[in-house]
Steps between C-alpha positions, in 0.01 A plus 500: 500500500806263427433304241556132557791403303689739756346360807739290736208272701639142557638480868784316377604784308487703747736293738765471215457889490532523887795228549687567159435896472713810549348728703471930472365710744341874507290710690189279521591221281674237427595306166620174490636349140577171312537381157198299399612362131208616328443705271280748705525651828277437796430740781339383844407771808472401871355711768479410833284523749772721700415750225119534611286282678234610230456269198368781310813700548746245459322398156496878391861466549539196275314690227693801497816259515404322170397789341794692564746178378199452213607862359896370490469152355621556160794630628596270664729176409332153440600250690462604887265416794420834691340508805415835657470470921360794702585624785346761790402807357430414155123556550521886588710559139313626176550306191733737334717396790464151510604501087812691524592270774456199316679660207808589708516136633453319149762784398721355807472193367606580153206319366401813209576383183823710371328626164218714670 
C-alpha cells in the first residue's frame, strides 16, 4: 500500500497536474509530471472505465500500479506530482510487467535520483 505522505488525493492537485504537467507515454501507460514544492513526492493512478467495465478489475489495476511505483519511491526526486493513467490492455499484463514499465517511464522522465 502507498503510504499517505505519497498519496496525491485533492482534485485540485490533480488539475494542476493535468493542465501544468508534461506528459510520457508507453505501452499501456502514461505519466504525466509537475513540480509540487514539497519536500516529498506524490503519486496518483487513474483507470478508466475504457480499461474494464469491471470495478474489480480496474481496482486490481490501481493496486498493482501503486505497488509497483511504492517499490521505486526512494528513488525518486522530491518535489514532483506523478500521476500514472492507463490505458487498453493494461489489465491482461502481469505485475512484473506493469513495474518495469513504470520504471522505464520515471527513467524517461529523469526523475531517479543521480546517486543510486
Amino acid at each position: 500500500m502507498l503510504p499517505k505522505e505519497y498519496r496525491l488525493k485533492r482534485k485540485k492537485d490533480f488539475e494542476k497536474v493535468l493542465r501544468k504537467g508534461k506528459l510520457l507515454a508507453k505501452n499501456f501507460l502514461t505519466l504525466k509530471t509537475v513540480k509540487n514544492n514539497l519536500k516529498t513526492i506524490r503519486i496518483g493512478v487513474v483507470v478508466s472505465r475504457k480499461v474494464s467495465k469491471k470495478a474489480v478489475l480496474r481496482n486490481k489495476t490501481k493496486r498493482r500500479l501503486r505497488e509497483a511505483a511504492r517499490a521505486n519511491i526512494k528513488k525518486i526526486k522530491p518535489g514532483y506530482d506523478l500521476i500514472f493513467f492507463t490505458k487498453k490492455g493494461i489489465e491482461k499484463e502481469s505485475f512484473s510487467e506493469i513495474k518495469k514499465e513504470v520504471e522505464k517511464l520515471i527513467a524517461q522522465a529523469k526523475l531517479f535520483k543521480e546517486n543510486e
